[in-house]
N, C-alpha and C positions, 0 to 999 in steps of 0.2 A: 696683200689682196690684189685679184688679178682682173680688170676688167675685159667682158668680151662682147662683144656689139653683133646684134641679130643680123645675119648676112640680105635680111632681105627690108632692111632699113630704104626710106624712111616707110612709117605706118601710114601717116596721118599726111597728106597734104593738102591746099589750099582749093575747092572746088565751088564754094558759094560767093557772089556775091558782096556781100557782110566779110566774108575771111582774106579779101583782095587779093595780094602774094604773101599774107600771113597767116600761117598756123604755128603756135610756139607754146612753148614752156619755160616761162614764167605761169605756172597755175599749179594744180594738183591732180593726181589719182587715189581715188578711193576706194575700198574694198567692200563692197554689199554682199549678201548673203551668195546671192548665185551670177553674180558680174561687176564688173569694174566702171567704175564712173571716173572720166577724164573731164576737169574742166580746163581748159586750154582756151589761150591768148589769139583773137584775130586784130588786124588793122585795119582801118580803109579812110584812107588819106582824105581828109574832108570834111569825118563826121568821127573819127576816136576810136578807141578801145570796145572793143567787146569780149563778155567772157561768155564762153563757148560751151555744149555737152556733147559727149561720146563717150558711146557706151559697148561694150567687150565681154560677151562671154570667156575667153582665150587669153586676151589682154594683147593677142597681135592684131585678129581683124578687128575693125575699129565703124561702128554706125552713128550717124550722126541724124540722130531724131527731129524731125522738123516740128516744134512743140509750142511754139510761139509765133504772135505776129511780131514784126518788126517794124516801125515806124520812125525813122531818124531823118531831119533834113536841116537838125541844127549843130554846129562843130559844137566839138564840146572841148577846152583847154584843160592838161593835165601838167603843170609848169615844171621843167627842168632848169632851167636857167633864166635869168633875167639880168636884160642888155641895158644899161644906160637906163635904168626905171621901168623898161617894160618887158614882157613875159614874152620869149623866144617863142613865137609860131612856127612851127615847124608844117604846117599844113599847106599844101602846093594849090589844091583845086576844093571845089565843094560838092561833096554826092546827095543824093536825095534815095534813100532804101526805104522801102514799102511793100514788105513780105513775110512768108511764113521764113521761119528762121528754128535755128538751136542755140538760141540765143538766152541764156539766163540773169544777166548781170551785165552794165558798163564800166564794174570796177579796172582799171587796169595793177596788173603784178598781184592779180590775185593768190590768196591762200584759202583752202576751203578744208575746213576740220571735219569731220565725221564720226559723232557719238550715236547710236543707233537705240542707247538708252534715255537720251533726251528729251525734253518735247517738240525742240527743236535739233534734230540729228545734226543740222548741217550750219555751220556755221561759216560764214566769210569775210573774209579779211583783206581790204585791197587801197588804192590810190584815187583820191580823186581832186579838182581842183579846193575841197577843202580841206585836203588833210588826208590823213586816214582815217577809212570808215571800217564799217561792220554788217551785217547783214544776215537775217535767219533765216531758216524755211524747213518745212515737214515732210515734203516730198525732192527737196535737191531741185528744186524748177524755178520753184515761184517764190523769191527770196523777196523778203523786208526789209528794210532799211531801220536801224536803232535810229530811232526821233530824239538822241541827243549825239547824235553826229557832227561834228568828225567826234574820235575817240583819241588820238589825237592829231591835234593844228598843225596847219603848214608850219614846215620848219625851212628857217629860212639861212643862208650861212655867205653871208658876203665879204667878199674880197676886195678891198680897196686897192689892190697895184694893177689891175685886173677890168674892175668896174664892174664885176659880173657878182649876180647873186645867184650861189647855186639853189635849189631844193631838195629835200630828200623826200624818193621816190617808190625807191625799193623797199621793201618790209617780209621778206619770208617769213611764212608764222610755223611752228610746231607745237605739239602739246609735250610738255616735259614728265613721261610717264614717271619719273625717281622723283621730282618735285611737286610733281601735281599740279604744275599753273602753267599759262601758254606764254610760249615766248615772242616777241616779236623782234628780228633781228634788222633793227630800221640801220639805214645807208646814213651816216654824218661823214662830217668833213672835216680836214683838218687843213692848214694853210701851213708848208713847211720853207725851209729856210732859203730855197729862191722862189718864192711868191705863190709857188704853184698850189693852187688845192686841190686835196689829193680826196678821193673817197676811201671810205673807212668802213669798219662796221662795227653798229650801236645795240646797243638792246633794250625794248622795253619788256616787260612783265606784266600779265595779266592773272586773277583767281577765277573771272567772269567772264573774260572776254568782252568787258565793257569797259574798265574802268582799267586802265594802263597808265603805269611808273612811267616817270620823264624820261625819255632814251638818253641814256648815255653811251660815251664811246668804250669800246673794249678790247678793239683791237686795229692798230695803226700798220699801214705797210711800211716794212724796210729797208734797210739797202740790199738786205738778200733779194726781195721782190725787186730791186730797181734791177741789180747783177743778172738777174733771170731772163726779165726784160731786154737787157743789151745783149744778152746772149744770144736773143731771137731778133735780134736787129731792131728793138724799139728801141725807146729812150726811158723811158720809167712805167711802174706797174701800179695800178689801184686794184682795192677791192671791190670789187662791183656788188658782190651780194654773199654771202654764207646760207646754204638750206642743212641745218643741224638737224641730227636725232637720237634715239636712244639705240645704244649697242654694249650692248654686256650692259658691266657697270660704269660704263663711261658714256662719253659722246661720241661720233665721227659727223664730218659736216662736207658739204661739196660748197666747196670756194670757189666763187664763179674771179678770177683773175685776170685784171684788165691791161690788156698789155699795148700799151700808148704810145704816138710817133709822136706828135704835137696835136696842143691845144687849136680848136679853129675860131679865128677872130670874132666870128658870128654867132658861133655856136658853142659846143660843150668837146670831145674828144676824140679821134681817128685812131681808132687801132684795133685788134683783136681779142676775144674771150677764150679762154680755156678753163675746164673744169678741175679742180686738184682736193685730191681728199685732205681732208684737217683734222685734228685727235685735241679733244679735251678733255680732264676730270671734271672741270665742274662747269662747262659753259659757258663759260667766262673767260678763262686763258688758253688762248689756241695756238697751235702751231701745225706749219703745214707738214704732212708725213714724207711727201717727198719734192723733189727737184723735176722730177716725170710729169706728164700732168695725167688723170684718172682718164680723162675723156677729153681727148687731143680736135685740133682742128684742122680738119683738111678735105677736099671733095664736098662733098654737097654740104658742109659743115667745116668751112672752108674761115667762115667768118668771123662766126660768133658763137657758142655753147652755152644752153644755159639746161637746169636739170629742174625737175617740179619740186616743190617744197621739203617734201619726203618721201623716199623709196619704200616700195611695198619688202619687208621681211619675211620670208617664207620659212626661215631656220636655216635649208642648205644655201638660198641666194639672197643676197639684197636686189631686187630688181629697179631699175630705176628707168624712166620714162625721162627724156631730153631733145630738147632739139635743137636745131641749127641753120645757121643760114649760109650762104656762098656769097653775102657780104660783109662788109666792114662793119664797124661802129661809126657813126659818123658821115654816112655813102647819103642819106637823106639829107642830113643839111648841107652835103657841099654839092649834089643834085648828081649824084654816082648811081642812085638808088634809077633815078629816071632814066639816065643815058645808058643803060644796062638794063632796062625792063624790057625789052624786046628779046635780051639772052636768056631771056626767062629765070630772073633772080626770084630766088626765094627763102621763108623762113618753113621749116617744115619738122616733124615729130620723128624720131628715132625710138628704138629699143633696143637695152643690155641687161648686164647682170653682175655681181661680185661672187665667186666665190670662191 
């Protein structure tokens, strides 16, 4: 499989308010009758995560509906790590937003499902200070929150040589068309034999989308991902995330792989994302397909790669929607993110294809 990236990348970048210098994926695209519905990842340092709408006749020009008011002037905390007993703030200043907005949801690492026979079409799946939640809605706007949320609890995985307690944060969700039930492929950890914890990827299972199997791990990085790592001049590799789906009679997944200098005293890890195809039979034992990676980093996508839940199948392409930044992992807690915002850093949306 050959990937090849739209010449006139990126689609999507950062122009409101609410999206500060973030527009990203981590989120989804849908496929409606006569257009594409993008829900897409904005930031703004002070007040959280917002999950975003645009929408695509084409699926290259990209409109962003002003559909909502916006009202935010309280941080909201979504915990990656925690120092010495308290929850890593990463938040630098505090915004006050009070406007119209395309703003549907404050989940962050959202997944948003789309059954168009449902009574509720749209389903979403994201991160919040309590866990992972859920979320419905009949028009894709005006989403609900399940009133027995989270679905599931903070998971919590502490490191004693360390002092640090990470969280898991990430969850890409798909619907498992050969099994019929939704997966959720949550981020655990494992603490390997010099102290380091590493991220992995878990999975839970859903029949409802309510009610979700205890994640477990399924698949650990290593020492091939470490060897890969020092090949590009880091020190060792995590899995940052898996977005699996159905292809023939099997799986392929885009491995988002985390390629790490060192751990930061403060914080969680400094290093690079790249995207690498994965192949399973049954969802559960993966292995990467190749040493290349699908969706490489460099230029405006310099930093980090991540790709939406699941690629649109058309039969002759898989089309996938990703995007990228021209930072690091890690450039916000060691204050890279700030002394670099005058060069005009950014996270922004791209488009390609397999075929």
């Amino acid at each position: 499989m050959r990937f090849e990236e739209f010449k006139r990348n990126p689609i999507i970048t950062p122009e409101y308010p609410w999206e500060g210098l973030s527009t990203y994926l981590y989120g989804s695209v849908v496929e409606l009758e006569h257009k594409l519905r993008m829900y897409y990842q904005s930031y703004v340092d002070g007040i959280g995560y917002f999950v975003c709408l645009a929408e695509s006749e084409d699926g290259i020009n990209w409109e962003k509906p002003l559909i909502k008011p916006l009202n935010e002037t309280v941080p909201k905390l979504y915990p990656t790590v925690e120092i010495n007993n308290k929850i890593k703030d990463f938040y630098h200043k505090t915004e006050n937003l009070n406007l119209m907005s395309n703003v549907v949801m404050d989940y962050h690492i959202p997944s948003v499902i789309y059954n168009p026979k449902e009574e509720y079409p749209y389903k979403m799946f994201g991160y919040t200070s309590k866990g992972y939640c859920v979320a419905f809605s009949k028009d894709g706007i005006n989403f609900e929150e399940y009133e027995g949320n989270p679905v599931i609890p903070l998971m919590k995985f502490p490191n004693k040589k360390t002092g640090k307690v990470w969280y898991s944060d990430v969850a890409p969700v798909f619907f498992d068309k050969r099994k019929k039930i939704y997966r959720a492929m949550v981020k655990t950890y494992k603490i390997d034999q010099e102290g380091r914890t590493r991220r992995c990827i878990g999975m839970s299972t859903s029949k409802d989308f309510i009610t979700w199997t205890r994640p477990r791990t399924i698949w650990i990085p290593s020492e091939k991902e470490d060897n890969l790592a020092r090949e590009k001049g880091f020190k060792w590799a995590d899995f940052y995330g898996l977005c699996p789906f159905n292809y023939k009679d099997y799986y392929l997944g885009f491995l988002w792989l985390f390629f790490i200098d060192h751990e930061i005293p403060e914080g969680t890890h400094w290093g690079k994302i790249e995207v690498y195809l994965a192949y399973s039979k049954d969802c559960i034992h993966w292995e990467r397909v190749s040493d290349e990676p699908l969706i490489s980093s460099y230029g405006w996508k310099s930093g980090m790669v991540f790709t939406s839940n699941t690629p649109l199948d058309t039969g002759d392409k898989i089309k996938i929607y990703f995007s990228g930044t021209n930072f690091l992992h890690g450039s916000l807690e060691t204050g890279e993110s700030e002394e670099k915002t005058k060069s005009n850093i950014k996270a922004v949306i791209g488009f390609g294809w397999i075929s």
